[in-house]
N, C-alpha and C positions, 0 to 999 in steps of 0.2 A: 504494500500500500504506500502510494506517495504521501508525500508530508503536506500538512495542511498549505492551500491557497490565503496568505494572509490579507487584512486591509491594506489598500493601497493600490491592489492588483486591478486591471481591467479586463471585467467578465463582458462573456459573448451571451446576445440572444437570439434567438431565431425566433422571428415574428415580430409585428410593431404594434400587436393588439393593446385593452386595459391590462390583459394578468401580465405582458410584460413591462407596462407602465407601473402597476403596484409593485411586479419584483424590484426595478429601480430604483425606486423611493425607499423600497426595503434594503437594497442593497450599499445606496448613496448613506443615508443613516449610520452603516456600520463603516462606513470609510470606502468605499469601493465604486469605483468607477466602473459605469454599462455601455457599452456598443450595441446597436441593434444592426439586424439588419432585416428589412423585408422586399417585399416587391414595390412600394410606396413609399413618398415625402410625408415630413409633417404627421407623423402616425402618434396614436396616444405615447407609445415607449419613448418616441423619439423624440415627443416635446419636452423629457424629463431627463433621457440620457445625456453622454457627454459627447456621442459620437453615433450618429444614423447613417448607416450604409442601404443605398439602394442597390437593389440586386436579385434577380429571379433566382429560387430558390434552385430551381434548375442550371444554374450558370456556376458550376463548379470550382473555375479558375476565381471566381470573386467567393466564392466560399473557403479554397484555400486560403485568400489572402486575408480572410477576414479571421478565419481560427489562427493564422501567423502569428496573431496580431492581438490576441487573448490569451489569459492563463488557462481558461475553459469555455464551453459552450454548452447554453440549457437554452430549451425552446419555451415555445410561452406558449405554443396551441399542437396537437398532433399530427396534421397534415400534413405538417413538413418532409418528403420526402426521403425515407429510407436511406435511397444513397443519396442527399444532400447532408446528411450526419454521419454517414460513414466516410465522407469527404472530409467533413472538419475533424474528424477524428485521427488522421491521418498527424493533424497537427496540434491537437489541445486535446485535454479530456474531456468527453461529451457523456453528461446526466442528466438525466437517465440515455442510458446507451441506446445504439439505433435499433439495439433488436429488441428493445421493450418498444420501440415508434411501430417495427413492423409487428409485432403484435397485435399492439390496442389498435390501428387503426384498419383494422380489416377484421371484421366481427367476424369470419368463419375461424379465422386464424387463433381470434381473441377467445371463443369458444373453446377451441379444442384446448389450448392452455388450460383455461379454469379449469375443462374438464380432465386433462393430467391430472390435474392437480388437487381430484376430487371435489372438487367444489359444485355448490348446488346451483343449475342452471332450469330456466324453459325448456320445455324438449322444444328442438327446433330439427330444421331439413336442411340440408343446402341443396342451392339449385342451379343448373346452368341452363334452362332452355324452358320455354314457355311449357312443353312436355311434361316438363319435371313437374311441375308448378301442380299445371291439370292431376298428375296423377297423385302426386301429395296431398294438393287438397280435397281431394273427393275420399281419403282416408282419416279428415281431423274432424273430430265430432263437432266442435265450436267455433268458434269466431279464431282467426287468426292473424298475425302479422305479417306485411311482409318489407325485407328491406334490402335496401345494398350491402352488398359485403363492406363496402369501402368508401370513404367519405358522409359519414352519415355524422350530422349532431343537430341537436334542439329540435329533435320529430321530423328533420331532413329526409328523402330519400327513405321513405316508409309509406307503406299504406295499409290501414286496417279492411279484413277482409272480412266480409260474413258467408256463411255454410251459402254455396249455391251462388257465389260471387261470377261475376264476369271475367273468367282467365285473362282472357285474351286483352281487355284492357289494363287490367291489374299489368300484367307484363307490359304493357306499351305505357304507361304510366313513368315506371321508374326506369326502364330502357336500358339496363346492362346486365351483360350478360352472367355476371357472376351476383347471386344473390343470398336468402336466407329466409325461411318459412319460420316463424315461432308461434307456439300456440298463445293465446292469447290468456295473460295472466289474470286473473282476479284479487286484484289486490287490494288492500283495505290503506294502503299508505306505501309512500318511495321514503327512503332514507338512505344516508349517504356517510361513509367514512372517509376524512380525509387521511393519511396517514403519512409519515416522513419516515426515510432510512436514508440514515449516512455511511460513510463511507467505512466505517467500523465495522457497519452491521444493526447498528442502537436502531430501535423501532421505537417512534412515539405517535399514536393514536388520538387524536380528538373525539370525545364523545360522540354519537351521531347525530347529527341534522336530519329534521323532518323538512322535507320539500314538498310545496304546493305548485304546481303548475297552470297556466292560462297558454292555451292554443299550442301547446307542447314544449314551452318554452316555461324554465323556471320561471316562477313569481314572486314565491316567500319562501325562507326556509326560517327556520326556529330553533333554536338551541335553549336546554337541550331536549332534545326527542323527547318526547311522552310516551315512553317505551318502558318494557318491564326490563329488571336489571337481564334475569337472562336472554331477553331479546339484543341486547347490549352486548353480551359477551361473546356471542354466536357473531354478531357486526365485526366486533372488534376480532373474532378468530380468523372470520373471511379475510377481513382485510391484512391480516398476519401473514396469514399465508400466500396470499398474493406478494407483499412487497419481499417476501421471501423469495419464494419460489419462481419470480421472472428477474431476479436480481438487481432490483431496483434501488439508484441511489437517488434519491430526491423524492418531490414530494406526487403523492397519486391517490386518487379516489377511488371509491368501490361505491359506484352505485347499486344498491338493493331493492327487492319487490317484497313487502310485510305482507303474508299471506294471512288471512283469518283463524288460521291455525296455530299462527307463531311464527311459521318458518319462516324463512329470507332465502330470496332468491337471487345469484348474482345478476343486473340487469346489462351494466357495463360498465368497463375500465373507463380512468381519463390519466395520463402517466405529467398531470401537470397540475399545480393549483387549480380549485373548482370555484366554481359563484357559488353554491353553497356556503364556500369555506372562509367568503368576504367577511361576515362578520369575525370572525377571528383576529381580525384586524385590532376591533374595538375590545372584543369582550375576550378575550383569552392573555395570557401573561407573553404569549410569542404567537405571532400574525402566523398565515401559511405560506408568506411572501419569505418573511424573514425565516423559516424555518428551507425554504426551499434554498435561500443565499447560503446559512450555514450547511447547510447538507451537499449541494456542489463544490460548496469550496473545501470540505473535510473537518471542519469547524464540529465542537459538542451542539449535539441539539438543543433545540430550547423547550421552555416547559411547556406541557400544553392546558394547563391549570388555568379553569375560567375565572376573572376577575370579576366577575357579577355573576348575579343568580340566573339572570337567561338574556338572552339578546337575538331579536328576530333582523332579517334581512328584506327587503322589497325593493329589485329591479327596477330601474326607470327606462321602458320603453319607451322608442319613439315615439310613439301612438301619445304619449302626454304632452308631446309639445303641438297635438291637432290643431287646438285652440288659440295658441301662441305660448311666450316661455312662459314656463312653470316660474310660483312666486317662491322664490329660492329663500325671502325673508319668513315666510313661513314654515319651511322646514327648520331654520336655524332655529326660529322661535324658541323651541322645544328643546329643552336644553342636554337631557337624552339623546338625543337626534345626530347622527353622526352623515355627511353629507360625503358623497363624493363621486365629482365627474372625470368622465375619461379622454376630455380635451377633443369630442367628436363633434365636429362643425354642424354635422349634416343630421337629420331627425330624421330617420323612415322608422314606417311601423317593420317592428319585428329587429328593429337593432337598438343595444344594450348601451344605452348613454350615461350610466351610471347607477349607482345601486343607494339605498336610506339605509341603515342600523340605528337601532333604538336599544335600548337596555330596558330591564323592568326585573323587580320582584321575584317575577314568578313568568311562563314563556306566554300562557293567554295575557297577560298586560303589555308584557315586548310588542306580540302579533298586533294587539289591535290598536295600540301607538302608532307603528310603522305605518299600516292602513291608513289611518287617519292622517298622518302627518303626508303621506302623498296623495289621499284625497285631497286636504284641504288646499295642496299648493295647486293643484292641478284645479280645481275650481274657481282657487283667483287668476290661477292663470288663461283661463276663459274668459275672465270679467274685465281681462284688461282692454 
């Protein structure tokens, strides 16, 4: 094992979204200077770094020069191309490695891992050809799913299917040829573990977040879960065993399905900080930003011990600025209210311009703060 990456050093990132905007600011904090690089100017990371490289993630020779030019490289969203990190690897050390990217980001691939690995999943099919599809589903008693193998996030590249569906559309729908049939879960609640391993091996776990969703797309998540302790511990085993078992150094989520029974079902990998895990920012003793800086660079973890008794989270989609801006004095208002934008010029519906944290008590007063404090601003933001 190498010897820790100290302050001072400049890290690499892949991608110029918010989670590598938040890593920056987690990582400037501790002394450490960030390079981004994406396909774009002016990106949320790169209004915060010390150094924005533009560059298709495809363009190799700008990828070597860019990991030259770092002590390491960690990405900020999974799509990054396989052998675009196995190119920077060539020159810095990249965590989590590219064969934890080729993993998570191909759900047949992702699947069969967990299922190595014993872990509890949907029964699902993979498929290559509308055939496949036809005669799969005319064997699933219920409602199904179906998705891409590869490039799928926030209900992307999926469609729900019911018994006696139109194949033939379904398959002209999502249009590639590598796919995935899953039966369709009944789940009483999603929750999610963020988790970090360093470069030691140390595993540090956050309690789970409960996530609520709007149009497939997170909404609120709540800390902590209203889960019984052993639905807790079963979370936390999954997620154990994951950041084991694909050899991950940095930080990764285990999204789960709470079934009416109890059990938990793996739903999906993300091998990178999650929105979920935004509140941890405010209400935990180490953010997932800062937990993700120390774990790249070989730094002791940090604690993940909540500093309040619950703290809810609520996304600000585009969809709030219909009316005109949101009255941003109204959130501050609220002196609970933690505020934070990700430097996004542009407001469409369905993109993620910044997220609310509230603290409370207990997690029902977090939730219905958060609510309320982006109703109210979004209803003067209509009056204006």
């Amino acid at each position: 094992m190498s010897g820790p990456i100290l302050p001072g050093a400049e890290l690499g990132v892949l991608g110029g979204g918010q989670l590598g905007r938040m890593f920056t600011v987690a990582a400037a904090r501790l002394g450490y200077r960030v390079a981004v690089l994406s396909p774009d100017d002016d990106t949320p990371a790169g209004q915060v770094a010390v150094r924005e490289v533009r560059a298709d993630y495809e363009d190799l020779d700008a990828i070597d020069r860019f990991a030259r030019s770092v002590s390491v490289v960690t990405f900020e969203f999974e799509n990054v191309p396989r052998a675009t990190a196995e190119a920077a690897a060539r020159h810095a050390p990249v965590r989590p490695a590219g064969r934890v990217l080729g993993t998570t980001q191909d759900r047949l691939h992702e699947k069969a891992a967990l299922a190595r690995l014993g872990l509890p999943l949907p029964a699902y099919a993979a498929l290559e050809s509308e055939a496949d599809l036809a005669g799969v589903i005319s064997r699933v008693p219920g409602p199904s799913v179906l998705k891409t193998a590869a490039w799928g996030y926030d209900g992307k590249g999926q469609v729900r299917l019911e018994r006696g569906a139109d194949v033939e559309a379904a398959w002209s729908t999502l249009g590639r040829p590598r796919t995935v049939l899953e039966a369709f879960v009944p789940f009483v609640a999603e929750v999610s573990v963020v988790g970090v391993r360093g470069l030691d091996g140390a595993i540090a776990l956050y309690e789970p977040f409960l996530n609520r969703h709007a149009n497939h797309i997170l909404d609120v998540s709540v800390w902590p879960a209203p889960v019984p302790e052993s639905t807790r511990a079963a979370a936390h085993e999954i997620a154990r065993a994951v950041l084991e078992g694909l050899d991950v150094v940095g930080v990764l989520c285990v999204e789960l399905f709470l079934l009416g029974d109890g059990r938990l079902l793996v739903n999906e990998l993300a091998p990178r900080p999650h929105n979920s895990g935004h509140l941890s920012i405010d209400a935990h003793a180490t953010g997932q930003f800062e937990q993700q800086v120390r774990a790249v660079c070989g730094l002791p973890l940090g604690s993940v011990e909540g500093i309040v008794p619950a703290a809810a989270m609520a996304n600000l989609m585009g969809e709030i600025w219909t009316h005109g801006t949101p009255d941003w004095t109204r959130a501050l208002a609220c002196p609970v209210t933690r505020l934070h934008l990700y430097g996004k010029e542009v407001p469409r519906p369905g993109r993620k311009m910044g997220h609310l944290t509230t603290l409370g008590r207990d997690v029902a007063q977090a939730e219905a703060r958060v609510r309320d404090v982006r109703a109210a601003m979004t209803r003067a933001g209509s009056a204006s």
